[in-house]
C-alpha positions in Angstrom: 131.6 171.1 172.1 133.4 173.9 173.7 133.8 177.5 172.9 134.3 181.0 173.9 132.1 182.7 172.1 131.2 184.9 169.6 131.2 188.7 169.2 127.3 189.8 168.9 124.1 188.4 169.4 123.2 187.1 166.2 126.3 185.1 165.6 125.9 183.6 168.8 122.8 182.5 168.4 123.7 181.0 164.8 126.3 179.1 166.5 124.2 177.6 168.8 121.7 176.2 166.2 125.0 175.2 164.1 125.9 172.9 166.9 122.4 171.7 167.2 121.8 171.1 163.4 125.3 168.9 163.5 124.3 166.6 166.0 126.3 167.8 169.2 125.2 166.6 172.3 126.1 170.0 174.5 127.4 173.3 174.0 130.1 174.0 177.1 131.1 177.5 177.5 134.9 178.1 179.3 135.2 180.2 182.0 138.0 182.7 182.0 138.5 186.6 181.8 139.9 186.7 178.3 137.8 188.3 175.3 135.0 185.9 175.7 131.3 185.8 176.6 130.1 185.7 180.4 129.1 181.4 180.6 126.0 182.2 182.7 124.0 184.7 180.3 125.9 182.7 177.7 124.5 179.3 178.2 120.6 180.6 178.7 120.8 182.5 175.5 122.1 180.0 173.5 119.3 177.2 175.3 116.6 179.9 173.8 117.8 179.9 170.8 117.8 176.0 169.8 115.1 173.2 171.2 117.3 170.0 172.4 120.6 171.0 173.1 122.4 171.0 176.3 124.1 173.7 177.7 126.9 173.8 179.8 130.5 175.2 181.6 133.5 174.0 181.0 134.8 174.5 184.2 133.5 177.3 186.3 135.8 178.5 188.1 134.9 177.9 192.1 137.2 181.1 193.8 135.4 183.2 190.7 132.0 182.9 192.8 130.1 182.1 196.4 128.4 178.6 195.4 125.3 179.7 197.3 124.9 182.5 194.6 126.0 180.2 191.6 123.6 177.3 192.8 120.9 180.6 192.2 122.1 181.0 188.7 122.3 177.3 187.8 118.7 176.6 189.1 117.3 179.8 187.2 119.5 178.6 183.4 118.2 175.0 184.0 114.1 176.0 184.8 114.1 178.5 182.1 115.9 176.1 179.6 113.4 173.4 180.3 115.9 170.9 181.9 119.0 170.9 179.2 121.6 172.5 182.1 124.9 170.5 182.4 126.8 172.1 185.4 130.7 172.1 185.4 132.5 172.9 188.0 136.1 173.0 188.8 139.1 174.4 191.5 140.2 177.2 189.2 144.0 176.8 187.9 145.0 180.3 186.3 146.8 182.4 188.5 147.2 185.0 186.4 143.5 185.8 185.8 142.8 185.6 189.3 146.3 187.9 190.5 144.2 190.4 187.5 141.2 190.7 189.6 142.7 190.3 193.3 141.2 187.3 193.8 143.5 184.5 196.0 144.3 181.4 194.0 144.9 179.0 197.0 147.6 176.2 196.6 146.5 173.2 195.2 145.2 171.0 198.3 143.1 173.7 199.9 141.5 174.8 196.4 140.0 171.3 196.4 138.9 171.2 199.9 137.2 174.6 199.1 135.5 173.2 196.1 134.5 169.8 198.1 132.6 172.2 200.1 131.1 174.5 197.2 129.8 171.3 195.7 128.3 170.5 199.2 126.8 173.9 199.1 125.6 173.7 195.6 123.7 170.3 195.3 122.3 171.3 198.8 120.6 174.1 197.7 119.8 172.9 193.8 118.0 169.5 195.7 116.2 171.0 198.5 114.3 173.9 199.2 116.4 175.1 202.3 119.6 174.0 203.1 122.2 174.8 205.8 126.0 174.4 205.5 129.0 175.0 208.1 132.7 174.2 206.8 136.2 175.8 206.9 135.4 177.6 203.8 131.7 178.1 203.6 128.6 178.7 206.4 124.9 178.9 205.1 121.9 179.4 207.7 119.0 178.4 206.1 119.2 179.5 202.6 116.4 179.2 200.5 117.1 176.9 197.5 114.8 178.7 195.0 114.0 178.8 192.6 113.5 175.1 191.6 115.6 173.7 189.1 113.3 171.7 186.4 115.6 168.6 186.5 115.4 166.6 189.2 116.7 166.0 191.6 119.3 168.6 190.0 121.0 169.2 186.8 124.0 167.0 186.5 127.3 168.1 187.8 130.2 167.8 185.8 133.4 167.9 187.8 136.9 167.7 186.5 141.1 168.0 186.5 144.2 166.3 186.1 145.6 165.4 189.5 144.4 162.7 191.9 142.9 164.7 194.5 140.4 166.4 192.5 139.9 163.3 190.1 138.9 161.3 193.0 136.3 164.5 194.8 134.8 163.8 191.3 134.4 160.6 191.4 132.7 160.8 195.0 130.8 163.9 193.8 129.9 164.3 190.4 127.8 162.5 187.8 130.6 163.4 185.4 133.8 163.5 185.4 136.2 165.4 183.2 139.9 163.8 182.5 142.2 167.0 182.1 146.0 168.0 181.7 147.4 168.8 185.2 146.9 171.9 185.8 148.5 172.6 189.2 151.4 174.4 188.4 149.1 177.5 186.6 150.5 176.6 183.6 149.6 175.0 180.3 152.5 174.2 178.4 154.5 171.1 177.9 154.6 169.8 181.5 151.2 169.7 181.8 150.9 168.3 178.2 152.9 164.9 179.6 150.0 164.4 181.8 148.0 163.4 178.3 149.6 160.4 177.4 147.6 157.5 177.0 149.4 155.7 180.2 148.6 158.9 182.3 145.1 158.9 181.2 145.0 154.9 182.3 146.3 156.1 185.7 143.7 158.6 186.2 140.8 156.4 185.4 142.0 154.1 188.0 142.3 156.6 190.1 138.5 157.3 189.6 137.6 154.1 190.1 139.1 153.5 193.2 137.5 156.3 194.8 134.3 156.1 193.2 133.7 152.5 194.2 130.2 151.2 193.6 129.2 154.1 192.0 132.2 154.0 189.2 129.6 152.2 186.6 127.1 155.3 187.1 129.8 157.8 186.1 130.3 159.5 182.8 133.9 159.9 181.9 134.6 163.3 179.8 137.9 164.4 178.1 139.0 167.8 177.3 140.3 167.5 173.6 142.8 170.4 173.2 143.7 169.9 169.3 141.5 168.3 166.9 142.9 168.1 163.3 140.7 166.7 160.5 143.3 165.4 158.2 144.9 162.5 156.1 148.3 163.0 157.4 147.8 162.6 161.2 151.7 162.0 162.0 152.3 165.4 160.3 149.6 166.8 162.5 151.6 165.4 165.6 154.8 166.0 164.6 153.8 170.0 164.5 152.3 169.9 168.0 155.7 168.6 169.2 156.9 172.3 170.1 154.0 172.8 171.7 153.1 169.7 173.9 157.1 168.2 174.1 155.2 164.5 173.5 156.6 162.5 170.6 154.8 161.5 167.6 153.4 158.3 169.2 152.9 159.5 172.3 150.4 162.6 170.3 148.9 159.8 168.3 147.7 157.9 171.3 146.5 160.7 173.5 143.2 161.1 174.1 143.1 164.8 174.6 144.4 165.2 170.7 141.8 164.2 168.1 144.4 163.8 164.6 143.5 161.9 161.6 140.9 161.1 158.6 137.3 160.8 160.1 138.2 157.1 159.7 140.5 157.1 161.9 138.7 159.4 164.5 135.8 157.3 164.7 138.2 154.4 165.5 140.0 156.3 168.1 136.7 157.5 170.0 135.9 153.9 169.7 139.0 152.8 171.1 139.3 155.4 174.3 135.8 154.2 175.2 136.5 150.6 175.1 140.4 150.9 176.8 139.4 153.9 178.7 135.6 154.2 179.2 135.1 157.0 177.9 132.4 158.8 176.1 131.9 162.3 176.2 134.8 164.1 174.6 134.5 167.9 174.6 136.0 169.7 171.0 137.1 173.2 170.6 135.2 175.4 168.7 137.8 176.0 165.9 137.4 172.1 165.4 133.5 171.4 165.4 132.8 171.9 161.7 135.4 170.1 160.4 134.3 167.3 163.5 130.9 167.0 162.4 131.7 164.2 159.6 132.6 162.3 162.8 129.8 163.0 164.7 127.3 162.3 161.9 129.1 158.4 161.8 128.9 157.9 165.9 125.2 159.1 165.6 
């Protein structure tokens, strides 16, 4: 489950045991510079306030921060949460929130080169106590990978986008990989929306599994769900998204990245995505993860 946040300490908290107490796998936490909690000190205090769930981001933004400092951070949440860290990383995509803070959003191509080489810095220093790094982007002499992280021999890496290039440094790089709109453009609106069709999302799982080769069967495969509607009327549901994602009523009802229908038919779709598409982790909104549960209680 995904979600920004809440607005004090206790509700947060309560959240977090919530999502525990209805049988999600992970809480994710986005990272962007709206009215939202920080995902770092987010993640560790909702780990200390529940006992098995995982915590994660959903993505973190790579320009926002060196990967030498955030591979710090990322050991530190996953030692003092006992091992239940979930790492998601991604090439950033907003260019207004990073125009806000003056920080360059590169073009698309070298964005991913840049984070090829922050995930080279990152599992270098999360999976060995020193590690040294030259590249275009990055240069590390010696760093000390401390402290330990408690997972071994690091806390998975999620990775994730909607274009080829990034979908395919995931598949080489991470241990899961998350199926999103395309995102190049800086925009989400409906031409990133016709990138979540169920023939785009076919395309982009071939495109993982070309470049992931022998290691394709190891991979998880993640989607980002952007509307989830718990309801017996599910062509209503994607008839009203039409002015927001442009995609017909067929085209909604087959998408993987928009959850509509009766628990019935949810549990059937999951089912179906997993067997057509492979896959299994799909990530739900927080507005969504109440009315979800009845879903997840059935796939449990």
């Amino acid at each position: 489950m995904e979600t920004e946040g809440a607005r004090n300490a206790a509700r947060w908290r309560d959240t977090a045991r919530a999502v525990e107490d209805l049988g999600y796998r992970t809480l994710l936490v986005i990272d962007h510079l709206s009215d939202q909690l920080a995902p770092v000190p987010a993640m560790l205090a909702a780990a200390d306030a529940t006992t098995t769930l995982r915590v994660g981001s959903h993505m973190l933004a790579n320009e926002f921060r060196h990967p030498a400092l955030l591979a710090k951070e990322a050991a530190t949440v996953d030692l003092l949460s006992e091992g239940r860290l979930e790492l998601g990383l991604g090439a950033g995509w907003n260019r207004a929130e990073h125009d806000r803070i003056g920080v360059e959003l590169p073009a698309p191509p070298t964005r991913v080169d840049r984070l090829a080489e922050a995930i080279a810095v990152v599992k270098g220093l999360l999976e060995h106590e020193s590690f040294s790094f030259s590249g275009r982007h990055y240069t590390l002499d010696e760093v000390a990978g401390l402290p330990r992280p408690a997972q071994r021999p690091r806390p998975p890496l999620m990775v994730g986008g909607g274009g080829r290039a990034i979908l395919s440094l995931a598949a080489r790089e991470a241990d899961i990989v998350g199926l999103n709109a395309n995102l190049a453009s800086s925009r989400s609106d409906a031409s990133s929306a016709a990138t979540m069709t169920g023939a785009a999302t076919a395309a982009k799982v071939e495109w993982i599994r070309a470049a992931a080769g022998s290691r394709f069967d190891a991979l998880e495969l993640s989607v980002r769900v952007y509307y989830t509607a718990v309801t017996s009327d599910a062509e209503a549901a994607a008839e009203g998204l039409g002015p927001l994602t442009g995609l017909p009523v067929a085209e909604a009802l087959r998408s993987p990245h928009l959850l509509l229908g009766d628990t019935e038919r949810l549990v059937d779709s999951l089912q179906e995505y997993r067997e057509i598409y492979g896959i299994s982790y799909f990530v739900i909104t927080a507005d969504a993860y109440e009315a979800f549960a009845g879903v997840v209680a059935r796939l449990g």
